[in-house]
N, C-alpha and C positions, 0 to 999 in steps of 0.2 A: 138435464135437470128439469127443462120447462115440460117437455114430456112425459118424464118416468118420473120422476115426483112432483113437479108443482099444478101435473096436468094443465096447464095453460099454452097461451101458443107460443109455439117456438122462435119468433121476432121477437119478444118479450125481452129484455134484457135485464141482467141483474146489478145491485150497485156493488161497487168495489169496500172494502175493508182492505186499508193498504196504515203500514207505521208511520208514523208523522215523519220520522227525519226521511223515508225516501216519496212519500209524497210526490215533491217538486221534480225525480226524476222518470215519474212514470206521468202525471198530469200538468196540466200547464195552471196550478194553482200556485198562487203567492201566501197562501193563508192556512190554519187548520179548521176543516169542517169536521169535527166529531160528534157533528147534530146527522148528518147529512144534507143540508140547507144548501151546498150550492155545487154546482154543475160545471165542470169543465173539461177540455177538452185534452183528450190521449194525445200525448205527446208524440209526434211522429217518430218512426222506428220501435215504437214499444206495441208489440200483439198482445193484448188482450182480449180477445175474443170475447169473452162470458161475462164481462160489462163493460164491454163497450157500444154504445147505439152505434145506429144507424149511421147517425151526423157524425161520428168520430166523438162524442164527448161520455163522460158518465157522473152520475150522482153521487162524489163520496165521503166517504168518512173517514179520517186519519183517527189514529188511533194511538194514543200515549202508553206508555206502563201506569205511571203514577196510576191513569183514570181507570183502566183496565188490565189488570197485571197477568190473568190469565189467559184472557184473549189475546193481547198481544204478545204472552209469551207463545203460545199455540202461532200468531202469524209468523216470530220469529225464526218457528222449530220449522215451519212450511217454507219459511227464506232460504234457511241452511241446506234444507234437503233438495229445495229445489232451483234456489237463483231469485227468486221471482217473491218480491214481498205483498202480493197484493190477494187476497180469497175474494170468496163470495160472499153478499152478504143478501139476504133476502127474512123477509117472516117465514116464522111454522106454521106454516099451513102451507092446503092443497085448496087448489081453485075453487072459491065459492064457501069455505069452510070458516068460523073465527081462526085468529091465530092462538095455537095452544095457552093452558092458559097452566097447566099441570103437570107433575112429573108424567100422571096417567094417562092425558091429554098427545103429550112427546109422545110417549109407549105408544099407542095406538098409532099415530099420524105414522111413527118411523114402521109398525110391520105391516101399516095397508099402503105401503111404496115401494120404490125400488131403492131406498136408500140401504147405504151396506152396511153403516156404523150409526150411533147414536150416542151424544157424550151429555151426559147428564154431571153438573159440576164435577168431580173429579169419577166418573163412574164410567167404564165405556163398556158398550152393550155391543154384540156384533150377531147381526142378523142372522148369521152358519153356524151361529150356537144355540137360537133360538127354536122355543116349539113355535111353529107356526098359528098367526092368532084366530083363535074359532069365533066369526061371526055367522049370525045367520041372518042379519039386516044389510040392505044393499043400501051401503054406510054414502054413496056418492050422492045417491036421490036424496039426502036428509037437508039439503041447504040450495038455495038456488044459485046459479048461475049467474056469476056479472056479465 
């Protein structure tokens, strides 16, 4: 992801979007961070690769129905099918870019990447059905570089 879409380097880690009641069984947090405010540490035996740092800890956010009913039903559908209740959560955007800020803004960011889906409120876009987007500006030189 930090290569083929967010162009950044690849030690970069991303935070977790995990469901509040399993929280406690993937990180060693006592509490719900649904801001993303506090950092704690993977609990041993749970692999999380794609946020977890360096240190073994990561930045996250538990996530209720009440607050976000589609998001977390999306993490639930991702539990079912795979075991595992925690995604990724990162900004739209790619390195150096604002974060989208438009439905046209999405559109754009998703067909100059590698990403394969694009889910726009209940709308899902899949890149192997798309025409390919004709630019003729070399869209990475428009923003500098952190």
């Amino acid at each position: 992801v930090n290569l083929k879409i967010k162009f950044r380097e690849s030690f970069r880690p991303f935070a977790p979007s995990v469901l509040v009641e399993d929280a406690g069984d993937y990180f060693e947090l006592d509490r719900e961070s649904p801001y993303m405010l506090l950092v704690a540490p993977v609990r041993e035996g749970r692999n999380i690769p794609a946020v977890t740092h360096v240190d073994r800890s990561a930045r996250i956010q538990t996530v209720r129905r009440e607050d976000h009913p589609l998001y977390y039903d999306m993490i639930a559908a991702f539990k079912a099918e795979t075991g595992c209740p925690v995604v990724i959560n990162t900004s739209f955007n790619v390195r150096g870019e604002p974060i989208v800020c438009t439905p046209h803004d999405a559109y754009t960011c998703f067909m100059r990447t590698e990403m394969d889906y694009l889910v726009i409120d209940r709308f899902l876009l899949d890149k192997k059905k798309m025409k390919p987007l004709s630019d003729d500006i070399d869209w990475r030189r428009r923003f500098e570089l952190d």
